[in-house]
LONUDO-850665 format. One record per residue (C-alpha): residue in one letter; x, y, z. Coordinates in steps of 0.05 Angstrom, whole numbers, plus 5000, padded with zeros to 4 digits. Example, Ala and Ser with C-alpha at 12.3 -4.5 7.8 and 13.67 -1.06 7.14 Angstrom:
BEGIN
<atom resn="A" px="5246" py="4910" pz="5156"/>
<atom resn="S" px="5273" py="4979" pz="5143"/>
//
This chain:
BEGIN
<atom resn="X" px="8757" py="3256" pz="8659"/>
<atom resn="X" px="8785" py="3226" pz="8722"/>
<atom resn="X" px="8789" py="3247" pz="8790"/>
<atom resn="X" px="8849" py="3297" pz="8795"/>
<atom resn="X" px="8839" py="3320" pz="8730"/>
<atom resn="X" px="8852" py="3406" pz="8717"/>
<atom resn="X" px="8790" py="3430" pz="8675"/>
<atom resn="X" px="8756" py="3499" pz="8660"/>
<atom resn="X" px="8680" py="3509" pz="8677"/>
<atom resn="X" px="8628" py="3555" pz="8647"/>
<atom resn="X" px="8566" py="3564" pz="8676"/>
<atom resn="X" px="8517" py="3573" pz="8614"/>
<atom resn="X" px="8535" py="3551" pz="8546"/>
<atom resn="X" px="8534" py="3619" pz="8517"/>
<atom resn="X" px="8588" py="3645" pz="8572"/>
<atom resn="X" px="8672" py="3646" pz="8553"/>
<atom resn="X" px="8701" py="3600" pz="8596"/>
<atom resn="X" px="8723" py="3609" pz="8658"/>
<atom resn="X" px="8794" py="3644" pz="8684"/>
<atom resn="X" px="8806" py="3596" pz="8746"/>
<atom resn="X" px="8811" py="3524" pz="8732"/>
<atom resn="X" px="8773" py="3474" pz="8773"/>
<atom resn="X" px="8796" py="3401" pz="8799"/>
<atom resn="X" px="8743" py="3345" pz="8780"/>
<atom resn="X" px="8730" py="3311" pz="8851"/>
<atom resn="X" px="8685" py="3249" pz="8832"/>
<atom resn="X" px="8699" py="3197" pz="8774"/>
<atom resn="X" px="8663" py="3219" pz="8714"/>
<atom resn="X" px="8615" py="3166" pz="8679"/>
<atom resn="X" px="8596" py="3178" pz="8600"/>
<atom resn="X" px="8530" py="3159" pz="8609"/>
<atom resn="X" px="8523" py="3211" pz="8674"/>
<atom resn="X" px="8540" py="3270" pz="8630"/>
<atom resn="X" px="8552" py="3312" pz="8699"/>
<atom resn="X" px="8622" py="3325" pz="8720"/>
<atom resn="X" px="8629" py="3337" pz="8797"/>
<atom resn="X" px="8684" py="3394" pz="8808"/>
<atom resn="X" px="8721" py="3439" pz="8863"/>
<atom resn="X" px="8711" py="3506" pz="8841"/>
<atom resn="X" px="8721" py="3575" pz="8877"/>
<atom resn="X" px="8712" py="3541" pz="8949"/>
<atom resn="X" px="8650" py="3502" pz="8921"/>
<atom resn="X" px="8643" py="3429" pz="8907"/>
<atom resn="X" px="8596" py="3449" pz="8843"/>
<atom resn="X" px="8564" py="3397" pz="8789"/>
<atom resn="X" px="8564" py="3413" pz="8712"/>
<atom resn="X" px="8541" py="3395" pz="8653"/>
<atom resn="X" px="8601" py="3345" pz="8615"/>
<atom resn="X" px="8581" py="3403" pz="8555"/>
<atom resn="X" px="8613" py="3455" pz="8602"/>
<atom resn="X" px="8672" py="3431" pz="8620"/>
<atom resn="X" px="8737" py="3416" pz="8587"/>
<atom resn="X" px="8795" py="3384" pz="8597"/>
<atom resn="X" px="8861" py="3425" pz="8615"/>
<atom resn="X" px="8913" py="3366" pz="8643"/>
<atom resn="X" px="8918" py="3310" pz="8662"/>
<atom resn="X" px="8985" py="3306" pz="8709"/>
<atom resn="X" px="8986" py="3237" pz="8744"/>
<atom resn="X" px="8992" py="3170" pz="8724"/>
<atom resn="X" px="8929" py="3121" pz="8733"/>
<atom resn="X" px="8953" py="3068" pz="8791"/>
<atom resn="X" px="8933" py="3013" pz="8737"/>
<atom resn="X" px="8978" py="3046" pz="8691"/>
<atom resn="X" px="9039" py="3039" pz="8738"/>
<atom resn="X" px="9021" py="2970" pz="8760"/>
<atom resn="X" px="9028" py="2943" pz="8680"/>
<atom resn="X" px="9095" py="2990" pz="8670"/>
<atom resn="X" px="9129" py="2955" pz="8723"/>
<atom resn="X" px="9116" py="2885" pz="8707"/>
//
């Protein structure tokens, strides 16, 4: 997950996931396994296990750089 990204949160494992998407606000690292998120007016951390990916929107600016060479 990048920064940017559109993901849905649940707070505990065993809940459905969550109507109202959230935007991931910090770079996500593997090894972290904690996604930082905007969420309902909140700037909320999460376990990677509790959130998933909805879109991803936007080009990478590395991406663009190598498509225009």
């Amino acid at each position: 997950m990048q920064i940017g990204d559109l993901v849905r949160v649940r707070y505990i494992e065993s809940d459905e996931w969550h109507a109202i998407p959230a935007v991931v606000v910090d770079e996500y690292h593997t090894w972290e396994k904690i996604v930082r998120v905007f969420h309902l007016g909140r700037r909320n951390s999460f376990q990677a296990g509790n959130v998933q990916l909805i879109n991803r929107n936007w080009e990478s600016p590395r991406k663009a750089k190598r498509n225009e060479k």
